[in-house]
C-alpha positions as CSV (number, residue, x, y, z in Angstrom):
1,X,21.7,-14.8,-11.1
2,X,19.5,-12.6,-8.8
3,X,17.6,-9.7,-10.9
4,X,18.1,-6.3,-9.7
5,X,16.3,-5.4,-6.6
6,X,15.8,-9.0,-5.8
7,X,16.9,-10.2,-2.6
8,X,20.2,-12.4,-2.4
9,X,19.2,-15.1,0.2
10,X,22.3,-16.1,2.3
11,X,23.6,-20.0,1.7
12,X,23.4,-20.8,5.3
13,X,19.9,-21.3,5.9
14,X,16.7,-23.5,6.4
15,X,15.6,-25.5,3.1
16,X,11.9,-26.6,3.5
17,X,12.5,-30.3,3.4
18,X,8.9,-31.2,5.6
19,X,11.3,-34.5,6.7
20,X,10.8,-34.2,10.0
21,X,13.6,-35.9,13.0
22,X,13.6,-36.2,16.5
23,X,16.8,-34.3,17.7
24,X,18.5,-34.6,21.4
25,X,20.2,-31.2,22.6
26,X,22.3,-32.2,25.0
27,X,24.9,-29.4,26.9
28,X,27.5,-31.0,27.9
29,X,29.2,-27.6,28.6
30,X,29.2,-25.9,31.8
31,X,28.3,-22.3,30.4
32,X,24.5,-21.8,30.1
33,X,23.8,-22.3,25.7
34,X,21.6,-20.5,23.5
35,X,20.2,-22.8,21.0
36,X,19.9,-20.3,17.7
37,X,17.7,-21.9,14.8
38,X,18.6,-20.2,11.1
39,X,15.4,-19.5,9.2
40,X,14.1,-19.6,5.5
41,X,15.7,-16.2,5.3
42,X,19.3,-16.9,6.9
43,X,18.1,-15.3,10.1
44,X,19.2,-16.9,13.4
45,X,16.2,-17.2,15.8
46,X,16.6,-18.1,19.6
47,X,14.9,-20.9,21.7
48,X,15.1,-21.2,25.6
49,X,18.4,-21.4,26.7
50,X,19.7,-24.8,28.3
51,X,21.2,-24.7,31.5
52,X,24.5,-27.2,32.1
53,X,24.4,-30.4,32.0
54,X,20.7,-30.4,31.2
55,X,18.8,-31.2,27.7
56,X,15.8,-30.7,25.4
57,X,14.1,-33.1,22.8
58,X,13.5,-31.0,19.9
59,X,11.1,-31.8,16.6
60,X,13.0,-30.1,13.5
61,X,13.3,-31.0,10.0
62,X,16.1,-32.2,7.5
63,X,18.2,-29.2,6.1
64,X,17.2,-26.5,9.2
65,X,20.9,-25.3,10.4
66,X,21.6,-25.0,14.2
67,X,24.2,-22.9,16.3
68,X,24.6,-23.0,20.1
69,X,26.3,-19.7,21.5
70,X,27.1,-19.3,25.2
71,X,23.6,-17.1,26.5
72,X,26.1,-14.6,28.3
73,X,29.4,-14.0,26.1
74,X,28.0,-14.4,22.7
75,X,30.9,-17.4,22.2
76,X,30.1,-20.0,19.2
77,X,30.4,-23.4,20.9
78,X,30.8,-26.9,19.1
79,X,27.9,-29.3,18.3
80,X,29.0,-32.6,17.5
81,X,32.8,-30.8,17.1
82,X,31.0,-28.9,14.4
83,X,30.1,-25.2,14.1
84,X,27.0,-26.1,13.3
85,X,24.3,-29.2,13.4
86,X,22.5,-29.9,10.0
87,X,19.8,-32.8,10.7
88,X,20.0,-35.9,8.6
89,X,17.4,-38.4,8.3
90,X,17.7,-40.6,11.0
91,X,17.6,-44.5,10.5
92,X,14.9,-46.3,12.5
93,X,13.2,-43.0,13.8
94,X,16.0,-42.7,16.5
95,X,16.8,-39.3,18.0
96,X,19.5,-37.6,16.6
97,X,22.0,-36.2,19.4
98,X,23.1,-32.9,19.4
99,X,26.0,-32.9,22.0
100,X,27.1,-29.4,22.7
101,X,30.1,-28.6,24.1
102,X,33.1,-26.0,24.6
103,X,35.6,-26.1,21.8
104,X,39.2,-25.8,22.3
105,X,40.5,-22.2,22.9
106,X,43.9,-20.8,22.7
107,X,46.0,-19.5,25.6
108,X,45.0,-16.0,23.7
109,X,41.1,-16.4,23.1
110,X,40.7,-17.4,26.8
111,X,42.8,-14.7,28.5
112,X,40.5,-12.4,26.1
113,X,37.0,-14.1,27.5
114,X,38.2,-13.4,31.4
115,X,39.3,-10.2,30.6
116,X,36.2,-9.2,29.3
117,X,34.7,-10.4,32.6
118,X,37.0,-8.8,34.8
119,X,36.9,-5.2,32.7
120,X,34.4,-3.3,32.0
121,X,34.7,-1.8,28.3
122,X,35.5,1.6,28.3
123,X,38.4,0.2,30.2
124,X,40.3,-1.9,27.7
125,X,41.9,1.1,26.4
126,X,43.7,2.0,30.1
127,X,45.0,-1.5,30.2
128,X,49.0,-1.8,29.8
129,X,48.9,-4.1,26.9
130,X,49.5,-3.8,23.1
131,X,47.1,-2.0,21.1
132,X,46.4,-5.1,18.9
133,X,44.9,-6.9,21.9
134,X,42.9,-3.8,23.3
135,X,41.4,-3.9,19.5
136,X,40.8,-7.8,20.2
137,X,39.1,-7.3,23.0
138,X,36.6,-4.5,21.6
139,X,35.9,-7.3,18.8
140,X,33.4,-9.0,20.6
141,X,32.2,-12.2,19.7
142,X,29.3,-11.8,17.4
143,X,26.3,-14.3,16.4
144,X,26.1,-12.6,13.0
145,X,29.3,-11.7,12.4
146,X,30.0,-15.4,12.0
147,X,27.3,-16.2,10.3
148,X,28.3,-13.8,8.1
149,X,31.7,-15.5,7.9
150,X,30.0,-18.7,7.6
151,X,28.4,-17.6,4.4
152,X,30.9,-16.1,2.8
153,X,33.4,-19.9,3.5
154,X,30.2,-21.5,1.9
155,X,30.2,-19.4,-1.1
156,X,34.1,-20.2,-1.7
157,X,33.8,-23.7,-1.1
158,X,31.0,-23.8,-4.0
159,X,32.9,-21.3,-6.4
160,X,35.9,-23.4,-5.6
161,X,34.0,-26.7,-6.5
162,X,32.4,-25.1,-9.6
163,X,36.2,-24.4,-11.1
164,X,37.2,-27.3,-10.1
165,X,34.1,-28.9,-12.8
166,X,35.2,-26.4,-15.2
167,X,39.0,-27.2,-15.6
């Protein structure tokens, strides 16, 4: 248990393993990515972004978390079908492939994306549709807000696990 005043570290985030792999990003996504390393302290920080169709060989270590967001929208997209891409040991020194790509988005989720294109903000509210869907589309996506999400999945998968032990 953390001791008061000391700072709770967030469960998503880089361990210092110093096992270093060769990793492929690889956007096979036509929407210009973000690659978004989560540091020591749970805070994403951004490389260069990769263009479509185009990748980058990348040195990082065993336990360092990564998320790709669109560089425009904000949008989480998949790696590997995955929210995220957690490097393993690789066998033989091979590259391990990070293929990014869009994930699968309702009829709802993707009318909200082109809207957001098409209108400019202070708009949504002039728009002859229900309020919950003016609302959705001032919820924009958000890199933390997931992460914070993220975390919070994390810490009930573990406090799930730990009753699980207990009973």
């Amino acid at each position: 248990m953390p001791q008061e005043g000391e700072q709770v570290l967030p469960l998503v985030r880089s361990l210092n393993s110093r096992i270093p792999i060769n990793a492929v990003f690889c956007n096979r996504s036509p929407r210009v990515i973000r690659p978004l390393w989560i540091d020591f302290l749970g805070e994403p920080r951004a490389f260069d972004d990769l263009q479509p169709g185009t990748g980058r060989k990348m040195t990082t270590f065993v336990g360092h978390p990564w998320m790709f967001r669109d560089a425009v929208t904000d949008e989480p997209l998949k790696v590997n079908g995955k929210e995220l891409f957690l490097p393993k040991p690789a066998e033989g020194g091979t590259a391990t492939f990070a293929n990014i790509t869009l994930p699968v988005y309702s009829l709802k989720d993707r009318a909200l994306q082109v809207i957001r294109q098409l209108v400019q903000p202070e708009n949504y509210r002039r728009l002859e549709i229900a309020r919950c869907l003016q609302e959705d589309l001032e919820d924009r996506p958000s890199l933390l807000k997931d992460l914070h999400c993220m975390n919070r999945r994390v810490e009930q998968h573990l406090l799930e696990r730990i009753q699980g032990q207990e009973e």
